[in-house]
N, C-alpha and C positions, 0 to 999 in steps of 0.2 A: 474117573470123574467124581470130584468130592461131591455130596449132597447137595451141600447149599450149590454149587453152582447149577441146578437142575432146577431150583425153586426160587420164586419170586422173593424179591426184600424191599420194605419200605422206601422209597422214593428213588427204586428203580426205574429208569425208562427204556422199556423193551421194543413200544413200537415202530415198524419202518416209516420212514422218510419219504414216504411215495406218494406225489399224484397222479392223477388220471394220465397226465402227460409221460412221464416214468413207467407208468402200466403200460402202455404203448410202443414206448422203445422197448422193455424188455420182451414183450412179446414180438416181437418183427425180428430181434438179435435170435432171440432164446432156440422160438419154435416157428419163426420164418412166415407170421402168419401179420396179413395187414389187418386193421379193426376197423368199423364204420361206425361202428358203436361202443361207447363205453360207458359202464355205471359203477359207481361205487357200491356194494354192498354193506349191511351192518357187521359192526366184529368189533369185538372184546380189544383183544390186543395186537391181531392180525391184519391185514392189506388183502379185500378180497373184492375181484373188480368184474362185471359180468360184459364179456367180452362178444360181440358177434363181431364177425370175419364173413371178406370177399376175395375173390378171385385164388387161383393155388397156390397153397399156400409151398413154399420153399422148404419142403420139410419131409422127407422120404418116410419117413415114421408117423406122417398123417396126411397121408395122401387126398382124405374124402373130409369135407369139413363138414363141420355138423350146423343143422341149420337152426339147432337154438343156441349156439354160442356155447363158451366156454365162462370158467371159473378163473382169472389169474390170481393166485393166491402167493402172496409174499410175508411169508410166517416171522412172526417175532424176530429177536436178535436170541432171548432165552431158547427157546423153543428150536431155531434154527442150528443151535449146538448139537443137538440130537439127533442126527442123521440115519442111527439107527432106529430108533424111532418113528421118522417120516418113512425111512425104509419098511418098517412094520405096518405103517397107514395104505402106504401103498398095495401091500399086499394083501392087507384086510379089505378096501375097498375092491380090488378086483376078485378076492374070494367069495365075496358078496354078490356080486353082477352075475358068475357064471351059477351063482344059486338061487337067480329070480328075483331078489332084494334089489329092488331100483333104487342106485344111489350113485354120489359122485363116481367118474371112470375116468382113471389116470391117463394123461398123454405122453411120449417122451418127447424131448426135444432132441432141436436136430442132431446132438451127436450121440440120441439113442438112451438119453437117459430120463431117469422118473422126474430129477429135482437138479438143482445147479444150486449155488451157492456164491452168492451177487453182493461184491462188497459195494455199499452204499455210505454217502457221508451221512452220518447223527450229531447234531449239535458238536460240530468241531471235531469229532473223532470219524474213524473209518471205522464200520460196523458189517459184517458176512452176515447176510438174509438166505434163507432158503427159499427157492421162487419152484413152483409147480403149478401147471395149467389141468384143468377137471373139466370134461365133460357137463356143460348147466344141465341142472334137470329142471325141467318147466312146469310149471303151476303154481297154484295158490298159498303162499305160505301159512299154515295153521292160527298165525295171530291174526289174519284178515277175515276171517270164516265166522259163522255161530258158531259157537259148540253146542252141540245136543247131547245128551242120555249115548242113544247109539255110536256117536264118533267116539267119544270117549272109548267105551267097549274096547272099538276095532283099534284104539293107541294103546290099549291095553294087549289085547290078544298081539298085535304088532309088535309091544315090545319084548314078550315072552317069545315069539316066531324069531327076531333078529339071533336072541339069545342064545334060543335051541340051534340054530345055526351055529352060531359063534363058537360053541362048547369042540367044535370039531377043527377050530384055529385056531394054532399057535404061532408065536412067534417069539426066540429070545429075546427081544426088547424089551417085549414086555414083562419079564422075569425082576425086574428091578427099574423099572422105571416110575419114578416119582413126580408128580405137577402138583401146586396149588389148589388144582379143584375137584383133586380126589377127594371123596368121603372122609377118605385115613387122613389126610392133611388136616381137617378139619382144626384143631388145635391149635395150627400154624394160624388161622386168620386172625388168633386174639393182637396176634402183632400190629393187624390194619387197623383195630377198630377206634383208631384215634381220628378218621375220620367219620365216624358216630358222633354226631353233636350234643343228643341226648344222653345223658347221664344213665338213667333207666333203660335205655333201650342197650346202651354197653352192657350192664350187669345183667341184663334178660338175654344179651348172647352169651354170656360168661356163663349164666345156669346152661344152658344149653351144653356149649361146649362140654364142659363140667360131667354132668350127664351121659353123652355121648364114649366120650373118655370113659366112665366108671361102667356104664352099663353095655356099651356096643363091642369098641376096641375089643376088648378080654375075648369075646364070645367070637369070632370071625373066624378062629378054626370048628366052628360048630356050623355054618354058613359055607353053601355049595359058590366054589368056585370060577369062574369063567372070563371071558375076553365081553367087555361092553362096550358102548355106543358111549356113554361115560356124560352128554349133556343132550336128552329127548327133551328141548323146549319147543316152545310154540314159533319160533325160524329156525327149526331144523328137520319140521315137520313137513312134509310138501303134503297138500290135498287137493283133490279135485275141483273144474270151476266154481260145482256148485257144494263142495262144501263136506262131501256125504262119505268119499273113499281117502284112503292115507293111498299115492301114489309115488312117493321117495320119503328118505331121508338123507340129509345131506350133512357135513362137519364133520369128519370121525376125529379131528385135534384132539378131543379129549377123551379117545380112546385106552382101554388100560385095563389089566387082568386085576380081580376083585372080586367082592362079594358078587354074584348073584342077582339078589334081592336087592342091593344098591341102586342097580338101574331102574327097580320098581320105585326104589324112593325119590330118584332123580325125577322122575317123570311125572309119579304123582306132587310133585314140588310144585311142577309149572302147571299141570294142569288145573290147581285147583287155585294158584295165582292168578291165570286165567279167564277162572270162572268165577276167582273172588265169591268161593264156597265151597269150603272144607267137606262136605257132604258130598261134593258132585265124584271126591275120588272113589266113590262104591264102584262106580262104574270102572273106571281105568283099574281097579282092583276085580272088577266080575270077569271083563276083560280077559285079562291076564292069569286068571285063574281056569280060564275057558283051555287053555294053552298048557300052565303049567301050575298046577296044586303049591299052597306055600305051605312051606314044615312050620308046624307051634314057634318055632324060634326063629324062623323069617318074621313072622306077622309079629310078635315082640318088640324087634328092631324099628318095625317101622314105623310108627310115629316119632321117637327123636331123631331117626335117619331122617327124616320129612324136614324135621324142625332144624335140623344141623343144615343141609340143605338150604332152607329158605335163610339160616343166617349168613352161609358163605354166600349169595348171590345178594344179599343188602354191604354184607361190610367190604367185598368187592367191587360192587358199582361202585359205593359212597366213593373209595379209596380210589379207584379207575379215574371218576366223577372228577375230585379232587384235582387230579394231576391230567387232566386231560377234558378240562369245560365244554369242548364244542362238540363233544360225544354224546346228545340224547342218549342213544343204546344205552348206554351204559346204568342209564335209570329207571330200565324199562321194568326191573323187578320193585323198583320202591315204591310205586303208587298203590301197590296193595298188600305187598312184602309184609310188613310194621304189621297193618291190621288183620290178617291172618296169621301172622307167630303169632299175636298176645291172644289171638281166641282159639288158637291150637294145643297151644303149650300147655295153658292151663285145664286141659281137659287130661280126665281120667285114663287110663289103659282102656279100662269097657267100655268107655263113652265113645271113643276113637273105633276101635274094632268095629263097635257097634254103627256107626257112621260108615263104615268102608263094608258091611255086611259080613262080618269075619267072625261074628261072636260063637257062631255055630258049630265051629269044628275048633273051637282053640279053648280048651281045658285051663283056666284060670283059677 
């Protein structure tokens, strides 16, 4: 499979075709299971529909129905090319359940398998979707919550805990597998940023980019390896009614072997989007240092991993935004995106450390 066919291009249309009504026939063909309820969930570029089910369902491979519902998930047309892939999600996600980490749990459908592959019509053409149903996991999604000092912490310590897991998963997919919203893609977004209206805010991701490229890139054979969670926002977070425990995470689509430390800057992205305060990452850094120590040359990385980050998630809404209006989601990063880059970016190496509590053990 050549490259580009693995990565997104300018006025590409990836999304499926599917309403609620569509969600419903394939689940009753798929996995033999009737709905009484259906909702649509948010997503980037995917079809994801939370499903509760009545009576038994026709399906030997799920005999017992679960009484929070399911996930019907009908993945891009890009995305659904990769089979191996999905086949690698799959097994990540169930490697996860049998080690305590509550998160999505694959079903098969009735003829025994993880995923099917469901041609749909797209504007005039016939298009193959990959459809797979997931176990819902229930609670509060992390954007509805306060965030305090403490929660942070524990998405900290949480995200070094999935990692140290993960380091014991492999899968060959993921040996060469390439998406848009890897870290190392990062370079590829200057292609979207024609939907940046502002002039200045283009050339303040171009520094970025820039940046990234000259100072990160190079070093990432100095940077410990592993399998990640690849996008810890605040709807992939599940926490308690009241706000205080992480009890899932859900989405692994952007799963994918990488730096390490990437996922600390993934996270500290949103959470300080969030909190709209650059300062609150001390924590989701004490966190995760409770867990796992950064080497001098992790904590380097991480302020323009931060800031590359917060540009892939504006010049990707924008461009999403663009080609696809009636998508809120899709804007969810730019109401505070803009004004924490320009009061990130322009802070010092020591100022940053020193904000995240790092200054004390990093020889500068």
């Amino acid at each position: 499979m050549e490259y580009n066919d693995t990565l997104l291009i300018p006025g590409q249309h990836i999304r499926p075709p599917v309403t609620e009504e569509t969600a419903v026939a394939l689940l009753e063909r798929l996995y033999g299971m009737r709905a009484t309820s259906v909702r649509e969930l948010n997503a980037y570029d995917d079809r994801n529909y939370h499903v509760v089910c009545d009576g038994p369902p026709a399906n030997p491979h799920a005999i017992n129905l679960e009484k929070t519902g399911y996930v019907l998930k009908v993945i891009n047309s890009l995305d659904s090319r990769k089979t191996d892939v999905i086949e690698a999600q799959t097994e990540l996600m169930i490697f996860l359940n049998q080690r305590d980490v509550c998160c999505p749990l694959p079903v098969k459908n009735v003829n025994g398998a993880y995923f099917s592959l469901e041609t749909l019509k797209s504007e005039n053409t016939m298009e193959k979707y990959a459809v797979r149903l997931l176990v819902y996991r229930s609670g509060e999604l992390l954007y509805h919550v306060k965030i305090t000092d403490e929660l942070l912490r524990k998405i900290g310590s949480f995200t070094a805990r999935i990692d140290e897991i993960l380091t014991g998963f492999n899968h060959p997919a993921y040996d060469d597998h390439k998406s848009l919203w890897m870290l190392t893609s990062v370079p590829r977004v200057q292609q979207f940023t024609y939907a940046i209206k502002s002039s200045l805010d283009k050339q303040l991701v171009h520094d970025v980019i820039v940046s990234f490229q000259r100072e990160v890139l190079p070093i990432m054979d100095q940077l410990e390896q592993t399998v990640i969670h690849g996008d810890l926002n605040e709807h992939n977070i599940i926490v308690s009614p009241d706000g205080k425990d992480i009890v899932a995470v859900i989405d692994f689509g952007d799963s994918h072997r990488t730096c390490r430390v990437f996922e600390l800057a993934i996270v500290l992205c949103y959470m300080i989007l969030q909190t709209a305060d650059v300062g609150m990452g001390r924590h989701v850094v004490e966190g995760y240092e409770r867990i796992k120590k950064l080497t001098d040359v992790e904590k380097k990385t991480l302020k323009i991993s931060v800031c590359a980050r917060i540009c892939q998630s504006l010049v990707m809404g924008a461009y999403s935004y663009l080609h696809d209006p009636e998508n809120q989601y899709l804007l969810s990063t730019q109401k505070t995106g803009w004004m924490l880059l320009k009061r990130l970016w322009p802070m010092s190496q020591g100022d940053v450390m020193q904000a995240w509590g790092l200054t004390n053990s990093l020889n500068e």
